[in-house]
C-alpha positions in Angstrom: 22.4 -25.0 -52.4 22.4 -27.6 -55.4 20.7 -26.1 -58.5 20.2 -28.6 -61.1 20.3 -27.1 -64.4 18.2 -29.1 -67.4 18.6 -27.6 -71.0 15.9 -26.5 -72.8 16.1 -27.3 -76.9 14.2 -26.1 -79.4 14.4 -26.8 -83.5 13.1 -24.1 -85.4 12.9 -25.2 -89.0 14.6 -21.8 -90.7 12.9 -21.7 -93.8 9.6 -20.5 -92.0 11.6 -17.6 -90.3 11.0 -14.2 -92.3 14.5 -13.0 -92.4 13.1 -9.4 -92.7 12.5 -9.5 -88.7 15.1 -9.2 -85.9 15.2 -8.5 -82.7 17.5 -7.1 -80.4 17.8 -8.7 -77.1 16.5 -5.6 -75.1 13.3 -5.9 -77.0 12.7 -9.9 -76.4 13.1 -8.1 -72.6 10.4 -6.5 -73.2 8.0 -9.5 -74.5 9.2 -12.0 -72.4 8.4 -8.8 -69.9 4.3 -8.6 -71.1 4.0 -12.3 -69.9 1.7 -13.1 -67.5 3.7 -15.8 -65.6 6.6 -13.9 -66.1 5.5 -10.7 -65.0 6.8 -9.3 -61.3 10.3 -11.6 -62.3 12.9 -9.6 -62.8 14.3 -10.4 -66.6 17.5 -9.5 -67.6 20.0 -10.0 -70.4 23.9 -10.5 -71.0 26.2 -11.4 -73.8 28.2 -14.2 -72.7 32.0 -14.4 -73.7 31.6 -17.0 -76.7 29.1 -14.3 -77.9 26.1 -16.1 -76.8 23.3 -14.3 -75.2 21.6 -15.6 -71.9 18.3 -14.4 -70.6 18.1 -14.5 -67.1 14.7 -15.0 -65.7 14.4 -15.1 -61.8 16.8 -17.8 -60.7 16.7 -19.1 -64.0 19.4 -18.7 -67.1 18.4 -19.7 -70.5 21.5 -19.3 -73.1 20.6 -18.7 -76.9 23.0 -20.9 -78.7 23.7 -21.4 -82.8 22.7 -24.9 -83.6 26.7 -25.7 -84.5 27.4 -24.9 -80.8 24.6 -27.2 -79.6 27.5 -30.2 -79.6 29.7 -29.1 -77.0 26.8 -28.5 -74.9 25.4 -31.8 -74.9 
C-alpha cells in the first residue's frame, strides 16, 4: 500500500488569537470528537520527538507545527 501524504497549511494571523485561551491536546480530542464527519473515527493524539503534536484521525495524521519549523517541511 502507497499512501500519499499532502500537507495541510494554515496561516492564522496571531494578533486575532486571545492569548487568554489554550487548549490542551486532550481537549481539541474532544472537539474534533463532537464533529459530525468525524464522529465513529477513532481520534487520537501524540507528542512527536521534535515536540510537535500529531492528531491522528482514522488513517489520517495531521502534525501541528510552529511556523519556523514550516521550512524543513516544505
Amino acid at each position: 500500500m502507497v499512501r500519499v501524504l499532502k500537507p495541510i497549511y494554515a496561516k492564522t494571523d496571531i494578533s486575532l488569537l486571545d492569548s487568554k485561551f489554550s487548549y490542551k491536546p486532550s481537549e481539541v480530542v474532544q472537539l474534533l470528537s463532537t464533529i459530525v464527519q468525524l464522529q465513529g473515527l477513532p481520534i487520537t493524539v501524540q507528542e512527536t520527538p521534535e515536540g510537535c503534536v500529531q492528531f491522528i484521525i482514522d488513517n489520517s495524521t495531521y502534525t501541528i507545527i510552529e511556523e519556523e519549523q514550516l521550512a524543513s517541511v516544505q
